[in-house]
C-alpha positions, 0 to 999 in steps of 0.5 A, a space after each residue: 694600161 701603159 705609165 705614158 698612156 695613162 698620164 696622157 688621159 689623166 691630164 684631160 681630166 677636169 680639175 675639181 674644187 678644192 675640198 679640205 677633207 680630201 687628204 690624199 687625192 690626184 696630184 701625187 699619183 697616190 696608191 688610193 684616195 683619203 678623205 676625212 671624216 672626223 678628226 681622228 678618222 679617215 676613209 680610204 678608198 681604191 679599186 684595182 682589177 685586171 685580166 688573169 694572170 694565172 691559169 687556176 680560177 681560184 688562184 686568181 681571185 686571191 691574186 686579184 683581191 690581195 692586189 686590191 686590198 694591197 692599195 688599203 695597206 700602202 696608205 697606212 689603213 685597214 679595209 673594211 668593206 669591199 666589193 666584186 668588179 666582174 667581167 665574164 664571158 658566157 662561152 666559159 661554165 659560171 662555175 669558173 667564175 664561182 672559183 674566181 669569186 671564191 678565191 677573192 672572198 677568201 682573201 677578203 677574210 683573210 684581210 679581216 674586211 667584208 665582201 658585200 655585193 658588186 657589179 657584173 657584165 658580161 665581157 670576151 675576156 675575163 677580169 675580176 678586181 674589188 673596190 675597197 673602203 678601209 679606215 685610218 688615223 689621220 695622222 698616221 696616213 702613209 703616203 708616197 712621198 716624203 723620203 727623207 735623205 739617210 732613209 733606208 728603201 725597204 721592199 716586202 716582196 721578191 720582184 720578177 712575177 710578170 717575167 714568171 708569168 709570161 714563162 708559165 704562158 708558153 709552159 716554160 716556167 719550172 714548177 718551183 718557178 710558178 710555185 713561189 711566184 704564185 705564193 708571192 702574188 697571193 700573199 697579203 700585205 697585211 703582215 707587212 704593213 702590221 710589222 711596220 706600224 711599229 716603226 717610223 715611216 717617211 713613204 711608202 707605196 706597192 708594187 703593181 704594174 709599173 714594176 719596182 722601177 715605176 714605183 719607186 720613181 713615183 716615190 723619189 719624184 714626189 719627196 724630191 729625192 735620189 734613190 740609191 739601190 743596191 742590185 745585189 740586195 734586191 730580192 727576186 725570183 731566181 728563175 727570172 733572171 734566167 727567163 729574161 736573159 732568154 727574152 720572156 719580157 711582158 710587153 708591159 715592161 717595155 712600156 715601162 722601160 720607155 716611159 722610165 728610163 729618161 729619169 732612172 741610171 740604170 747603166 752599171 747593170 745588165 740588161 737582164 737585170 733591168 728587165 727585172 726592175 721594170 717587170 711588171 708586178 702583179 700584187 707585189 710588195 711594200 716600198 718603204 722609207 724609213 729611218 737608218 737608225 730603225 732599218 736592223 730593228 725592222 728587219 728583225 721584227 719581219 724575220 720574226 713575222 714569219 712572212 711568205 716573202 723576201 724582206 731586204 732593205 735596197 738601198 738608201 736615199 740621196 739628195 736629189 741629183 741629176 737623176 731620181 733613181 741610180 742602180 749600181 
């Protein structure tokens, strides 16, 4: 679902009472829901699904259940507990659906949490997804505001994968193209997150459908900042720069583009690179804010994490100025 669509429909949703121990709710537009348990405990809790965005069953389990459990990573948290959300339709074999189930449960290993049980329905279209619980310290939430001007914008994963995808449907895509792109979407963000416990963070989000620009502009708005970013040090799929300037855009991104443009200066960059920055990313990586001062540690502890994707720092934050995002 589209940014503007969605905003519509939450804004008709009933306020509730105020509860002290929701510690991270609506009002931000936050990867998950915390809610405190006792003073050095909280819950977080999320739940993400979508249709398949690649061919291989298996393949997409593990995309679909690294994207949910990257919302646990974002807050600062662990999962622990997670749960199956299927739609299947009954003219494919239940062994497709094996496959998919497989693929999420392995991943669900993979992040040290517990797969028990779900919910099924019989649907036209596939899509598979998890609801996740994870646990963190109260006062070592990450939320998505609170950048801090001076910060360095550090970003885990490569952009560009909705642009790679949408290559691969019509079998343009180059093997190499799909290789890394997969490798990407099925990469857990834990290693990500565990680096960067060692550090001071101001904010963090991941990146899912509403592109790097989407989220990043949920970030700057909510700390009430100015990003700044440096096109040439954000990490892509070389191929999809090449696959947008021939016009393989996922209708997603023009929602994006519509929706987020009012409030981001994209102007000294071609059109093609936008294309880029408002592609949208299927389990994509971690948007930090963290110190200046920690940004060369940081990014010689990722070298030394050996992660499966491209770690850069993109940028800085600014006072807030007369737009929430500038590119140059």
């Amino acid at each position: 679902m589209g940014p503007e669509t969605l905003a519509h429909v939450v804004s008709k949703l009933p306020k509730f009472d105020f509860d002290p121990h929701v510690l991270v709710g609506l009002d931000t537009s936050d990867d998950a829901a915390v809610y405190q348990l006792t003073e050095d405990l909280a819950m977080i809790q999320t739940v993400d699904f979508f249709t398949p965005v690649v061919d291989d069953p298996y393949l997409f389990g593990q995309i679909a259940a690294a994207n949910a459990l990257s919302d646990v990573y974002a807050m600062g948290g662990i999962p622990k507990v997670a749960l199956n959300i299927v739609g299947f339709p009954n003219c494919l074999s239940p062994d497709v659906l094996s496959e998919i189930m497989k693929g999420g449960a392995d991943k669900v290993k993979e992040a040290g949490a517990i797969l028990i049980g779900g919910h099924s329905i019989q649907n036209d279209e596939p899509f598979y997804g998890l609801t996740v619980s994870g646990l963190v310290d109260p006062k070592k939430i990450q939320k998505n505001y609170g950048a801090r001007p001076g910060d360095c914008i550090l970003l885990t994963k490569q952009i560009g994968t909705g642009i790679i995808n949408t290559a691969a449907k019509v079998e343009f895509a180059s093997e190499r193209a799909k290789e890394e792109s997969y490798r990407v979407m099925a990469s857990l963000n834990r290693k990500g997150k565990e680096v960067m416990d060692q550090f001071t963070v101001h904010a963090c989000t991941d990146i899912t459908g509403f592109g790097l620009m989407g989220h990043a502009l949920e970030m700057a708005e909510a700390s009430k900042v100015t990003f700044h970013l440096d096109s040439s040090s954000i990490p892509y799929i070389p191929e999809s720069l090449e696959y947008a300037e021939l016009g393989m855009i996922p209708a997603g991104a023009y929602a994006n583009r519509k929706f987020q443009e009012g409030k981001v200066d994209v102007s000294r960059i071609s059109t093609a690179f936008q294309d880029l920055l408002f592609d949208p990313q299927s389990s994509g990586g971690l948007l930090y804010s963290i110190p200046m001062e920690e940004k060369e540690r940081a990014l010689e502890a990722f070298e030394k994490a050996n992660l499966d994707t491209t770690v850069s720092c993109i940028g800085e934050v600014r006072e807030l100025e007369e737009k929430n995002i500038i590119l140059y």
